[in-house]
N, C-alpha and C positions, 0 to 999 in steps of 0.2 A: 137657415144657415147654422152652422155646426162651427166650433172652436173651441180648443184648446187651447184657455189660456197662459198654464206654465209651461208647453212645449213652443205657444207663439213668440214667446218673451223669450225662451232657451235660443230660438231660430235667429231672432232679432240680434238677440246678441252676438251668436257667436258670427253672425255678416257682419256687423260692427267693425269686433277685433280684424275677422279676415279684412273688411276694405282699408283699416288702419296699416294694416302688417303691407296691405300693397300700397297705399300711399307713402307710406315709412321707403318703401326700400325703391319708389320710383323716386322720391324725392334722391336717395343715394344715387342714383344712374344719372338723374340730371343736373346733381350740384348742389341742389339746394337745400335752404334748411327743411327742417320738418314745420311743414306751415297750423302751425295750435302752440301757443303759450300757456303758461299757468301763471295769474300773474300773483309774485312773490312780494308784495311791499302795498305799501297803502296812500303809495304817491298819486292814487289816480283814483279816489273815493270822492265821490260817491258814484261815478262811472262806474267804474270797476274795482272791486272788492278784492280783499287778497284770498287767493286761494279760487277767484273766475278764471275759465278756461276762454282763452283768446282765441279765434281762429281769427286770421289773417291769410291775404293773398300775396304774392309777388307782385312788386310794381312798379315803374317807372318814378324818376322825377318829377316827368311832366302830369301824371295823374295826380300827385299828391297837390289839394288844397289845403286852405287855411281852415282848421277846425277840424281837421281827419286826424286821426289816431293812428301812428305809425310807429312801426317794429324798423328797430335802426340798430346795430352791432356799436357797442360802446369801446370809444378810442381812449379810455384813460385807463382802460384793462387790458392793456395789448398781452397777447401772450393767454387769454383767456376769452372762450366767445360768451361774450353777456348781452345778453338780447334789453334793449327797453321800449316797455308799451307807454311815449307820451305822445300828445297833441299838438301838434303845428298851431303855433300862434302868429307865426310871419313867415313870408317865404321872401325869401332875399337872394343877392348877387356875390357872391363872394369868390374874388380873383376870376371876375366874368364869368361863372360857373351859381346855375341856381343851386340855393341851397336855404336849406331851412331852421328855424328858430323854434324848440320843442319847451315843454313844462308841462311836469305833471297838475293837474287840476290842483290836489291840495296843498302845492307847493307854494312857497312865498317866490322862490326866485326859478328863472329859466334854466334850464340844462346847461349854459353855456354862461351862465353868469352866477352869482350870488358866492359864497362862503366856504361851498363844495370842491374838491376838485371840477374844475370846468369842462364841460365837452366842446369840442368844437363843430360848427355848425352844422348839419348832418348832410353829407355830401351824399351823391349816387353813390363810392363806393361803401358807404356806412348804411345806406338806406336797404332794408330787405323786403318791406314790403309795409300793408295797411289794412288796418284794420276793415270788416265788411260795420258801415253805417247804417244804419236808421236814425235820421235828421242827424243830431248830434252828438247821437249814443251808440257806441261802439255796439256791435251784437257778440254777446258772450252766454259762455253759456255759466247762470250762478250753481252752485251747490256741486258744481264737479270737477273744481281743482284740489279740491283736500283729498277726495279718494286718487284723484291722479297724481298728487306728489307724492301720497305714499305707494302705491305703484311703483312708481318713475324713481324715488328714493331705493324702493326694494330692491326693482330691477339692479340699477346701478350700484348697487351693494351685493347684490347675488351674482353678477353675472361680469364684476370687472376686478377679478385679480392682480390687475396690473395698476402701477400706476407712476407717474413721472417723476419717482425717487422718493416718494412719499408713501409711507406705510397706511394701511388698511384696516376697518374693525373687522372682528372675526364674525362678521352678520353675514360675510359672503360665504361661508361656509355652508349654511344652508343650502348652497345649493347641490351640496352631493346628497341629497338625499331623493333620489327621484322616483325610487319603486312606491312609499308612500304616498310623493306627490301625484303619482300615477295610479293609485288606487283610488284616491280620491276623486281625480277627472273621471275615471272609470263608473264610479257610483253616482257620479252629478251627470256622467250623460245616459247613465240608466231610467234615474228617476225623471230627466229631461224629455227624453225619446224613447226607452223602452215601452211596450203594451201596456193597457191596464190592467184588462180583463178583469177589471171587478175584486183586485186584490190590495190590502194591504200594504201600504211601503215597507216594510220588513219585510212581510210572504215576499214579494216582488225580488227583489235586494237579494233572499237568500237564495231563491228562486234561479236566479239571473246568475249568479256569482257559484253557485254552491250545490244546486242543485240539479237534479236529474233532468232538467230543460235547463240548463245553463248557456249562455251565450256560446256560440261558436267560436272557434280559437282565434277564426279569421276577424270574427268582429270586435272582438276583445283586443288582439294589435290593433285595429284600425281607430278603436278609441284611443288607445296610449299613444301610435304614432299622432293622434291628430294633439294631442297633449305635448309630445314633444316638439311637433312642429313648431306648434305657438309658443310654448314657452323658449324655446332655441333661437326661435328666429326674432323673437322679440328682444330678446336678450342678447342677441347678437347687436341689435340696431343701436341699443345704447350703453354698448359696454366697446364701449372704444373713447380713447383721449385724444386729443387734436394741439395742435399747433401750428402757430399761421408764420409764414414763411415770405421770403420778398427777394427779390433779384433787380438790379437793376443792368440794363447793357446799354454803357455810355451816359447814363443817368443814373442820381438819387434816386435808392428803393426808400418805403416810407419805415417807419418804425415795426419791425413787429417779434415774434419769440426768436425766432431765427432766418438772422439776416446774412446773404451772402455779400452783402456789400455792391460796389458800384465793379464792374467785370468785364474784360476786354474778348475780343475773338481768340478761341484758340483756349484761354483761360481754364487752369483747374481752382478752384477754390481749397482753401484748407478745411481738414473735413472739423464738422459740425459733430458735437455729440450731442446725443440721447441718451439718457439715464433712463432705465427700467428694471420697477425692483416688480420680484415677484413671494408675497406676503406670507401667502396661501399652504396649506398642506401637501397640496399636488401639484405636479407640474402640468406647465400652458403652454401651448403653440401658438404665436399669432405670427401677423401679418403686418409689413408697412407699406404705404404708398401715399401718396402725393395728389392733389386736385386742383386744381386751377392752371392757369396758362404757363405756370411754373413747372410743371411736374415732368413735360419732356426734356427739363433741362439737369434734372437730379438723377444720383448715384447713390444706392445703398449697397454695402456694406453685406448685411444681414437680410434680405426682406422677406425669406421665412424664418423663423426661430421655435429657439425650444427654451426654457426656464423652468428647472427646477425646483421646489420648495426652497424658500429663502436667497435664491441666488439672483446677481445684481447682474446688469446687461448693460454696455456700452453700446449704440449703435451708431455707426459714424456716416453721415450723408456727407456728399460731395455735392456740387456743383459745376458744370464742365459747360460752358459755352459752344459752340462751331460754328463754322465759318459760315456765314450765310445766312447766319438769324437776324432779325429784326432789331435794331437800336429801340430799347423803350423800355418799361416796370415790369417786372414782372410779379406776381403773385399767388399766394395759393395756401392751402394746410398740408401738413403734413399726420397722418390717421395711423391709428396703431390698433388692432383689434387683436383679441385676444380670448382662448375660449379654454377651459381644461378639457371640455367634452371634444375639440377640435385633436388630443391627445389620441385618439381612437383611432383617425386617420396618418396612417405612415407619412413622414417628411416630405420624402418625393411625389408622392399625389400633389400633398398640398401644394408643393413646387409647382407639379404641371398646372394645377387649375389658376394659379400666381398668373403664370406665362403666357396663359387664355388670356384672363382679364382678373386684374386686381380686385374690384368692386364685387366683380362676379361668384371670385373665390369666397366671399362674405356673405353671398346670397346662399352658396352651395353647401359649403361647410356644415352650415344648421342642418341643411336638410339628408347627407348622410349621416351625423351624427344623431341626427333623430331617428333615421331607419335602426342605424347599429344598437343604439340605447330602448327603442321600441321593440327589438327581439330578445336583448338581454333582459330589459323587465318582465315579457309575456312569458317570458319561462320561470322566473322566479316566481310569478303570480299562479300559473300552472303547476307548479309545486306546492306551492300553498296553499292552493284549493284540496289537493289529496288530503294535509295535512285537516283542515278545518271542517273536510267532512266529516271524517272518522271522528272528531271533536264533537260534530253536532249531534252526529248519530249518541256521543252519549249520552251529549247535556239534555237530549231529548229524555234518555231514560233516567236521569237523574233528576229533572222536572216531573216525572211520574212518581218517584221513589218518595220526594220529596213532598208532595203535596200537603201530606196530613200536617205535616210539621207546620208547612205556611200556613194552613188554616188554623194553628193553635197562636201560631204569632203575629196573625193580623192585626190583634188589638194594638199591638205596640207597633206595627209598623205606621197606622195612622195619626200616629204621636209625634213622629220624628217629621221635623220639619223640612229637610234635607228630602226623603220622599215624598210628602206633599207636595213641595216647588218642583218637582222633577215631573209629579202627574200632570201638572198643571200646564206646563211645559210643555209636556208631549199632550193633551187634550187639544191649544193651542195651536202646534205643529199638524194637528190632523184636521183643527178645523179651517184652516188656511191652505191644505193639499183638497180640501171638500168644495173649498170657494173657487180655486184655480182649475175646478172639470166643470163645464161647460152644457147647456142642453141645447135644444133644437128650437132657433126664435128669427123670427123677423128681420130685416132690416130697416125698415120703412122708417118706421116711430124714433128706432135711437141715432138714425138719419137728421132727421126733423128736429130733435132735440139737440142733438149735438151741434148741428149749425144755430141753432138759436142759442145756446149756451156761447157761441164764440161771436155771435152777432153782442152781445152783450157786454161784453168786456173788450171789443172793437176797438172803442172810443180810445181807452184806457191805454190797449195795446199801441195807439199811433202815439199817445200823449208820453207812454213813459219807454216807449222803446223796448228792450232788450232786458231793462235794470229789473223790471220784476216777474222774468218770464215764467217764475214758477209761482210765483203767487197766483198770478192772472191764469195758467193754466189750472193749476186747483180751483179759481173761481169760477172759472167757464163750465169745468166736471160736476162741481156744487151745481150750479145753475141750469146745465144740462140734464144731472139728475133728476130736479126736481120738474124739469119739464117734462122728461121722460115720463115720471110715476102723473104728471097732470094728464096727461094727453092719452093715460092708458095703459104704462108699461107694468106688469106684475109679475114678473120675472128678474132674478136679479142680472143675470147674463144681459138680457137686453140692456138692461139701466149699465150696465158694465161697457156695455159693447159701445153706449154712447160717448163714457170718456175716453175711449182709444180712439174711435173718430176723433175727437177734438183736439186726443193728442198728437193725431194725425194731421189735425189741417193747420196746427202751430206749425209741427214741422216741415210741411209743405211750403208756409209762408216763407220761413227761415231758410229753407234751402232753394228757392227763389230769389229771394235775395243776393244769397251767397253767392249762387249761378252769376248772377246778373253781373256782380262784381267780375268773379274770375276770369270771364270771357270778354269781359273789356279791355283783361292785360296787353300790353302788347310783348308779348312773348311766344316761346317758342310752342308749340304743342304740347310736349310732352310736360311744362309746368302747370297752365292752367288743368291740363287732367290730370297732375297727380295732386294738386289742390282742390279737385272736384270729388276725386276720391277720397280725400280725407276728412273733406268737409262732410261726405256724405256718412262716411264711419261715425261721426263726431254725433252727427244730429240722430244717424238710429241707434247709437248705445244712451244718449239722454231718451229717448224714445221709452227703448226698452226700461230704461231709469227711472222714467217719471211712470210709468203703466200704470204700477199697482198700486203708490198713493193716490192715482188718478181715478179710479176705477172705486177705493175703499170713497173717496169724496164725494162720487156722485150716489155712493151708493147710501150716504148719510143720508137726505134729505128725506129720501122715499121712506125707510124706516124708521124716520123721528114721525113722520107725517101719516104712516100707516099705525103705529104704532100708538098715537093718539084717538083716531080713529075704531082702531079695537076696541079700545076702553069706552070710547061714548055708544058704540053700538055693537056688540057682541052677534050682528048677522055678519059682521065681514069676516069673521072666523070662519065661517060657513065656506066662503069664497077661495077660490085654487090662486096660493101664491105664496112664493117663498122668500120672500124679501124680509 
């Protein structure tokens, strides 16, 4: 078998993000939230750590037991959605309706009692869903909430100019800078997927970009647009503000940001405003509309718009009843998305694709603005290339002119510590791009080893659930490793190859699991698969996450153990292996 393991980890990855970006925007087509938390607080240690990433499913009242860890919308922040990760400690009756009694683990008092402002009991419509168990411990995943709140922090700073009367730091600015950002994807997915042919990552690099075999014009758009896809459409997903909304016909609506009140047949309500300022240097186009069973009863005003640098926006919703509708509550959010790269597309487009479908417009938008933004960079970048040859063609002969001089000033350049750390650095760099190319080895053995590295920590994995999943996976690689090099392995690809197995049949375990929950929901199709999808993003970007510590662990054992070995008998020098 043959592999490449910096282009398998590039591949892994970037399936990750794509099933994420499709889970993200099926959850928008069907309503619901984005099923993955990050959790922010330390109410629920030693379960869950702050800064674990939660994945949770949708789910009924009647699935939640006593001892499940469930995602419930907090009712004393109306006007804002705040998601909390606590545990059912009672499930109870309240005004004939079940409903349940939560408290985080490290807490002294329940959600719903103690010194706090109080929640009230978590009803179906507060409940959004629950955590996937093993016994009594949520399955989370540890060590990849910090990289995703800063993420999920950057995104939402890059990519949301707007916002509900409230000014902005200027970190969103960043985001006009895309020819850069796109040079960069450019050279991450050279060094990713371009050939090797036995060269250099520089030769390659300048090769690819600069030189007389340079990438095709076609494949160079097709990198940038795949750059602006993801970063556009990601950034579309969470650059929008929300507000929850209520109607009642012939009844009390309940509390929420904006309420039409209790509202007869026939009835207009007086319009509601929206404050929106926009911060920013450029102006932004967005969009508003409406979700839940409320939304065919609402009137805007504006629902395409335009906002200039610093200007303030009224937008006024109405409320219009008719004849014929149903006595009862109604509810829902009110979504405001907003993009300056959506500035590219003329007004009336936007209109029409409004007119299609609201939701829809949010999906599409990204993706002309990424074509349009993908041919304006590939031509800046095609200019620059003219520029940078003509540069190199000289620096080459000014590396020749220069020579003798460097050879008179070597002495002092090995003084300056500044160049030293910098060789050392790229030494490093080259022997880490040397570890990640791959030879031609077996499966058999790091088979064999890899299930006995996970037979090993078995016990461990039923006894502690979720809470140490990467401890226990770096012990299994250790332990794999060293079975590996016992049983015969003297290559280090193979001993390599044995912690991606094991980082494989963790995540096989875990997304069985996850399965098993989701397809219990009783819901409609389209949630449990766009919760399978994102569960499945979730589990191969840890995947791809945990690889290379994975892989550097098992590969300790055989080189502390060979490496002892040399020294008591100087014949195993003799012996083919490069471990």
């Amino acid at each position: 078998m043959r592999l490449n393991l910096k282009k398998f980890i590039g591949n892994v990855l970037f399936a990750s993000v794509l099933l994420l970006m499709v889970g993200r925007f099926l959850s928008i087509i069907a309503g619901t939230p984005f099923p993955m938390s990050v959790v922010a607080s330390h109410s629920m240690e030693p379960a869950l750590l702050k800064g674990d990433v939660l994945p949770w499913v949708p789910c009924n009242m009647e699935e939640v037991h006593e001892g499940d860890v469930v995602v419930y919308k907090s009712a004393s922040s109306w006007g804002k959605e705040v998601f909390i990760a606590h545990r059912v400690v009672s499930v109870i009756s309240s005004n004939g309706k079940t409903a349940l009694i939560t408290k985080g683990d490290s807490n002294n008092y329940t959600d719903q009692s103690g010194p706090h402002i109080p929640e009230p009991p978590v009803n179906s419509e507060m409940l959004k869903g629950k955590a996937i168990m093993l016994g009594k411990q949520p399955l989370k995943l540890p060590f990849a909430g910090y990289p995703w709140l800063i993420i999920q922090g950057a995104f939402t700073e890059l990519s949301k100019p707007m916002s509900w009367g409230k000014p902005q730091s200027d970190a969103h600015y960043i985001i006009f800078a895309p020819a850069a950002i796109s040079l960069s994807i450019l050279v991450a997915g050279i060094v990713i997927w371009a050939p090797e042919n036995g060269k250099s990552l520089k030769d390659k690099l300048r090769e690819q970009i600069f030189g007389p075999e340079r990438i095709s014009p076609k494949r160079i758009f097709s990198y940038i647009l795949l750059f602006y896809l993801i970063f556009l459409m990601i950034a579309s997903s969470f650059s929008y503000d929300r507000l929850s909304s209520s109607m009642g016909i012939e009844k009390a609506p309940p509390k929420s940001a904006i309420s039409f009140g209790n509202m007869s047949y026939g009835e207009q309500s007086f319009p509601k405003s929206v404050n929106i300022v926009n911060p920013s240097l450029f102006s932004v186009r967005g969009v508003v509309f409406a979700s839940g069973n409320i939304s065919s009863f609402l009137e805007y005003k504006n629902k395409v718009f335009t906002l200039k640098s610093g200007e303030k926006f009224s937008g006024n919703i109405t409320a219009y009843i008719p004849s014929g509708a149903e006595p009862g509550i109604y509810t829902g959010n009110i979504y405001i998305y907003s993009s300056p790269y959506w500035m590219l597309m003329p007004s009336p487009f936007v209109s029409f694709l409004y007119s299609w479908s609201p939701r829809g417009t949010v999906i599409l938008l990204p993706i002309f603005s990424a074509l349009i933004m993908a041919a304006i960079t590939s031509i800046v970048l095609f200019a620059i290339s003219f520029v940078v040859e003509r540069y190199l063609l000289e620096k080459r002969y000014l590396s020749w002119a220069m020579l003798p001089v460097h050879v008179k000033l070597h002495p002092f350049y090995s003084k300056i510590p500044s160049l030293n750390a910098r060789k050392k650095f790229v030494d490093m760099l080259r022997w880490m791009n040397g570890e990640l190319h791959w030879i031609d080895f077996g499966i058999k053995r790091p088979l064999i080893s890899s299930i006995m590295g996970f037979a090993a920590v078995a016990p461990l994995l039923y006894m502690y659930g979720s809470r140490n999943f990467v401890y226990l996976l770096l012990l299994a690689s250790f332990i794999g490793g060293a079975v590996a090099y016992a049983i015969g392995c003297r290559w280090r690809a193979e001993i390599m190859f044995s912690a991606l197995l094991t980082n494989a049949i963790f995540s096989l375990i875990f997304a069985g699991i996850a399965f098993s929950h989701i397809f219990r929901t009783n819901h409609s199709l389209l949630v449990p698969f766009s919760s399978s999808i994102t569960i499945t993003g979730i589990i191969l970007f840890i995947f791809a996450i945990m690889a290379v510590p994975a892989c550097l662990f098992s590969w300790l054992p055989g080189y502390a153990i060979h490496s002892l070995r040399e020294k008591l008998d100087y014949r195993i020098l003799l012996k083919r292996c490069d471990i």
